[in-house]
C-alpha positions as CSV (number, residue, x, y, z in Angstrom):
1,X,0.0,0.0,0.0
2,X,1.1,3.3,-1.0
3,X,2.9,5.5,1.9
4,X,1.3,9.3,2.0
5,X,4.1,11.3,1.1
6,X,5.6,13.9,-1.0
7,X,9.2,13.2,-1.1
8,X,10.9,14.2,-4.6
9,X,7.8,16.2,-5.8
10,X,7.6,19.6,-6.4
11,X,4.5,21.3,-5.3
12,X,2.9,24.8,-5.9
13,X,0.5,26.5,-3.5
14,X,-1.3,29.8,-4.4
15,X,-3.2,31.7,-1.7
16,X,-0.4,30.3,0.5
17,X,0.3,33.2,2.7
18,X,-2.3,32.1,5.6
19,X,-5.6,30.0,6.2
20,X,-6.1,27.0,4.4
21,X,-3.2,27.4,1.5
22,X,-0.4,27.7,4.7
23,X,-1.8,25.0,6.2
24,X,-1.2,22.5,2.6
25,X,2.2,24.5,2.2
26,X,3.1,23.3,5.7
27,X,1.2,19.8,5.5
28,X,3.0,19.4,2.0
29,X,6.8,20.2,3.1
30,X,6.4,18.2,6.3
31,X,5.7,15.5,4.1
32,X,8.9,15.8,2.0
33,X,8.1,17.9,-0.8
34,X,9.5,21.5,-2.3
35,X,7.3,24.5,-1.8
36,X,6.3,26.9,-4.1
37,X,4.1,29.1,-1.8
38,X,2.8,32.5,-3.8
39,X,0.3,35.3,-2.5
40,X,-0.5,38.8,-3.9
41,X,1.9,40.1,-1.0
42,X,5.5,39.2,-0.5
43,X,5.5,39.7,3.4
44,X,3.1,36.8,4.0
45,X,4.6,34.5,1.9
46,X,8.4,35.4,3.0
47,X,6.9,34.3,6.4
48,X,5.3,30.7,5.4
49,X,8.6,29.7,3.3
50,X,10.5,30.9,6.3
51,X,8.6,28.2,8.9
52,X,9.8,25.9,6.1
53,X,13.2,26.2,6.2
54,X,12.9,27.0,9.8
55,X,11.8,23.3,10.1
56,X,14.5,21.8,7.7
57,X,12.2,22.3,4.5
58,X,13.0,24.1,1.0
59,X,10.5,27.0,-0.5
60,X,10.6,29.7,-3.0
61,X,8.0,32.5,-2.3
62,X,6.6,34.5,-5.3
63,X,3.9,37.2,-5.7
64,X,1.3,36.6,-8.1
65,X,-2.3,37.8,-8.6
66,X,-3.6,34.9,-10.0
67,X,-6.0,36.7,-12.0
68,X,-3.9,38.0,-14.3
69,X,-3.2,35.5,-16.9
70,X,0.3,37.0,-17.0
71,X,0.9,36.4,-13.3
72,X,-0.1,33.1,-13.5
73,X,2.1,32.6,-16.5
74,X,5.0,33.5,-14.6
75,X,4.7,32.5,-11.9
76,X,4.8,28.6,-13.1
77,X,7.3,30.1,-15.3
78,X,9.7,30.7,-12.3
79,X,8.4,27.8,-10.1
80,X,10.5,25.8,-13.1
81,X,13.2,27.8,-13.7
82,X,14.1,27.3,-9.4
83,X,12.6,23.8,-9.2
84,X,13.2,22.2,-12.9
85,X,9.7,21.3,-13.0
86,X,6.2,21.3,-11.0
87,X,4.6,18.2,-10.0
88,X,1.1,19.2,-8.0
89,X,-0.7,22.6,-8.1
90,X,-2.8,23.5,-5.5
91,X,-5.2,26.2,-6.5
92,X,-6.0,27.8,-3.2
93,X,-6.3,31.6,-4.1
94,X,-9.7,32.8,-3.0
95,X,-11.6,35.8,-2.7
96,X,-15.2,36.8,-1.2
97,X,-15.6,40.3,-1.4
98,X,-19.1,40.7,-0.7
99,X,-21.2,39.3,2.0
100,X,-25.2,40.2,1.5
101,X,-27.9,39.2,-1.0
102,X,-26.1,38.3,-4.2
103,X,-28.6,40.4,-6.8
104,X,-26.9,43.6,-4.2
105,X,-23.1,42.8,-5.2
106,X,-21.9,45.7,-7.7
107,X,-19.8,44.5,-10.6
108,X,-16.8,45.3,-9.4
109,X,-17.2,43.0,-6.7
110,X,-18.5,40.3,-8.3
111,X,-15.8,40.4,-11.2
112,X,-13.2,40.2,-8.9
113,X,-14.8,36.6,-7.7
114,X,-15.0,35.0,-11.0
115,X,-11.1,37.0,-11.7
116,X,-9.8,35.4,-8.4
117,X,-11.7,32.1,-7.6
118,X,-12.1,30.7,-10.9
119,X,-10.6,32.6,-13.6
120,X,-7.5,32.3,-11.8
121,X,-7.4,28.6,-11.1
122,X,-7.9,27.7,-14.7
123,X,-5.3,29.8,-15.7
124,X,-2.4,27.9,-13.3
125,X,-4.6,24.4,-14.2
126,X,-3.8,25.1,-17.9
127,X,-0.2,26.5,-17.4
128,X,0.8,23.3,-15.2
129,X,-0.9,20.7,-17.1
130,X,0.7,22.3,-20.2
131,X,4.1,22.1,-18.7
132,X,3.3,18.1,-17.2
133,X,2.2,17.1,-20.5
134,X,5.1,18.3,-22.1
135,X,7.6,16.5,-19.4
136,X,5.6,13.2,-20.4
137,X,5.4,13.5,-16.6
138,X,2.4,12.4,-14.0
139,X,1.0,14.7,-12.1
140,X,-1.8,16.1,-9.5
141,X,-4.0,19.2,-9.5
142,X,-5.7,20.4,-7.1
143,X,-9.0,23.2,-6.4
144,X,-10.2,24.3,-2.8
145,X,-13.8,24.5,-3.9
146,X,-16.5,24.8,-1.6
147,X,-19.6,23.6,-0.1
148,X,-21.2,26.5,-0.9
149,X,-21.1,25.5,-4.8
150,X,-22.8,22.1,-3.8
151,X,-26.0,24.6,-3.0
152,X,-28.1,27.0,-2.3
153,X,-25.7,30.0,0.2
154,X,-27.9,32.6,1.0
155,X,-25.6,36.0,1.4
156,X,-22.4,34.2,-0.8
157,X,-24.4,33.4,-4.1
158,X,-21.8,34.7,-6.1
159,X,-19.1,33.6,-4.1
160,X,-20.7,29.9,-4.7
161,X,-21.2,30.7,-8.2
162,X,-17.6,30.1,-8.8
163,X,-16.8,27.3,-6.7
164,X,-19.9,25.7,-8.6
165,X,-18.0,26.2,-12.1
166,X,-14.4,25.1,-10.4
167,X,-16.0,22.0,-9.3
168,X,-17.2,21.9,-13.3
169,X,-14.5,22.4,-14.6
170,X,-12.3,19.6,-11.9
171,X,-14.6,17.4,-13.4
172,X,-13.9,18.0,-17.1
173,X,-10.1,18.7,-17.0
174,X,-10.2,15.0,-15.0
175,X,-11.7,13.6,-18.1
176,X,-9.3,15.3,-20.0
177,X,-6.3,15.4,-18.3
178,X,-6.6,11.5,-17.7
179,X,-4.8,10.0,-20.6
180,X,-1.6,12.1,-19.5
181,X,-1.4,10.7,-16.1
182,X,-2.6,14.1,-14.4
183,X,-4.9,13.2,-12.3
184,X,-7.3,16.5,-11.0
185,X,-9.7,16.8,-8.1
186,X,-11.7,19.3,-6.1
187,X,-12.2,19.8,-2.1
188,X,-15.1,21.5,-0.7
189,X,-14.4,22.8,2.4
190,X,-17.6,23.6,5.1
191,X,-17.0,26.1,7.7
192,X,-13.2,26.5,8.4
193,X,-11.6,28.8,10.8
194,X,-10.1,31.3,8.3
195,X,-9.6,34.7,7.5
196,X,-11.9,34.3,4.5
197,X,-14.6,32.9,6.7
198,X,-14.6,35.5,9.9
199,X,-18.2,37.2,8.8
200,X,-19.4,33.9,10.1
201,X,-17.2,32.4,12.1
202,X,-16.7,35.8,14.2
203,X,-20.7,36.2,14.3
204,X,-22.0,34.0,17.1
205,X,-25.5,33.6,15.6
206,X,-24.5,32.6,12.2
207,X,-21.8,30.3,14.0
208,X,-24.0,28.5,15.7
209,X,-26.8,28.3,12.6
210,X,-23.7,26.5,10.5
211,X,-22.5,24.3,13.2
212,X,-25.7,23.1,14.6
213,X,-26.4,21.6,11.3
214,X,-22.9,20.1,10.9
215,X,-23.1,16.2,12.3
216,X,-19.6,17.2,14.0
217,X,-21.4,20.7,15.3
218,X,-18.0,22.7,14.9
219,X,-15.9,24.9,12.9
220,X,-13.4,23.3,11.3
221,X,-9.5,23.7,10.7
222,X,-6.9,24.3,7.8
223,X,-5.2,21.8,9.1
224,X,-7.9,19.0,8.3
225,X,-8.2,20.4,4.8
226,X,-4.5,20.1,4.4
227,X,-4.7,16.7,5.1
228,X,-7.4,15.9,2.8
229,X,-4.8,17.9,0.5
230,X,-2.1,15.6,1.3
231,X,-3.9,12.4,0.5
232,X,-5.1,13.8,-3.2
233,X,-1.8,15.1,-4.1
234,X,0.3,11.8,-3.0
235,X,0.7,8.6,-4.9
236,X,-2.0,7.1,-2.7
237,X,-4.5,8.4,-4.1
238,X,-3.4,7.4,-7.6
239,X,-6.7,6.4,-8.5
240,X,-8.8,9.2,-7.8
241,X,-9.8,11.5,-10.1
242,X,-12.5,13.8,-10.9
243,X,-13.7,13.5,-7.5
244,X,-14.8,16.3,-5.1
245,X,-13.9,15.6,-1.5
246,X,-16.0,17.2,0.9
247,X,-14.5,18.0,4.1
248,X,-17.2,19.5,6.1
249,X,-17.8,17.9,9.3
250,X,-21.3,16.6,7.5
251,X,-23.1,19.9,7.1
252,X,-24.1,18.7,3.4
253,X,-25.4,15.5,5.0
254,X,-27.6,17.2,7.6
């Protein structure tokens, strides 16, 4: 049976800097692999790379803003140039910009969504999978969905709008992404103590309205995403594909 590791593999994070992308950065380094960790700011990722080597790890941390086609361009671009090549891509860059009834959000808002959550993980899917195609190498991509693009999220309609259309699109570039050995999956994270998640997680009503309907009844951490993370991208899960893990504590059961 396959060990869960990383050794040997190369492995890029985006929306590293904190929350659920640290947590995979550090899951994925403890378990042998080289980091790639990016963000929009430098400080943030200087410091995640720096409890890597700190801990007897090896990162490189780059800026990007991952919706810019450009960005993500070069961003693999110089992930190689360090690394010689990428092995797993994490697309875990994520924005929510607006929190209220989704017919209120004004198009700026909402642009930046579909620019950040979606737009932006196709872009670095695309770039990578180009780039393992041409090595003739396997490989393993990965998008932080969410559960609320499994259905109906009252005050984050857009925001579930585009993790709807990333779990699409897992689904399709698993079909056809197959015959090169690049295997491509989603996880749907519920409720996760995160940055991204304080307007309900710091709100003790809407706290308790998520959890009570949760089978575990709790918030949940980056850390248990990352290991849901750390299964997909490792050799044992080498025959899953096209498959969105939820990792929720069963609040889409309830």
């Amino acid at each position: 049976m396959a060990r869960i590791h990383l050794e040997g593999k190369v492995c890029l994070v985006s929306g590293a800097s904190r929350g659920i992308g640290e947590a995979i950065a550090l899951a994925f380094a403890e378990a042998g692999a080289k980091l790639i960790v990016s963000s929009r700011k430098q400080a943030g990722v200087d410091q995640v790379a720096a409890k890597i080597r700190d801990a007897g790890g090896e990162a490189l941390a780059l800026v990007a803003h991952v919706g810019e086609p450009a960005d993500c361009q070069a961003l693999v671009s110089r992930g190689i140039e360090a690394y010689g090549g990428i092995d797993v891509l994490v697309n875990c860059a994520g924005t929510n910009p607006f929190f209220g009834p989704m017919l209120s959000i004004d198009p700026g808002a909402y642009q930046k969504t579909f620019d950040v959550n979606l737009r932006g993980a196709f872009e670095l899917s695309r770039t990578v999978a180009a780039h393992l195609i041409e090595r003739g190498a396997p490989g393993s991509i990965i998008q932080i969905a969410s559960v609320a693009g499994l259905r109906a999220s009252p005050l984050q309609g857009v925001y579930g709008m585009t993790k709807a259309a990333m779990i699409a699109m897992t689904q399709s570039l698993a079909m056809e992404l197959g015959s090169s050995k690049i295997r491509v999956n989603a996880i749907s994270p519920g409720l996760i103590d995160t940055r991204l998640a304080a307007a309900i997680v710091q709100s003790d009503s809407l706290r308790e309205v998520v959890t009570g309907r949760a089978a575990l009844g709790r918030v949940g951490l980056p850390e248990e995403v990352a290991s849901a993370a750390l299964f997909l991208a490792s050799d044992a899960a080498s025959y899953v594909t096209g498959h969105n893990l939820v990792v929720d504590g069963g609040l889409t059961i309830s």
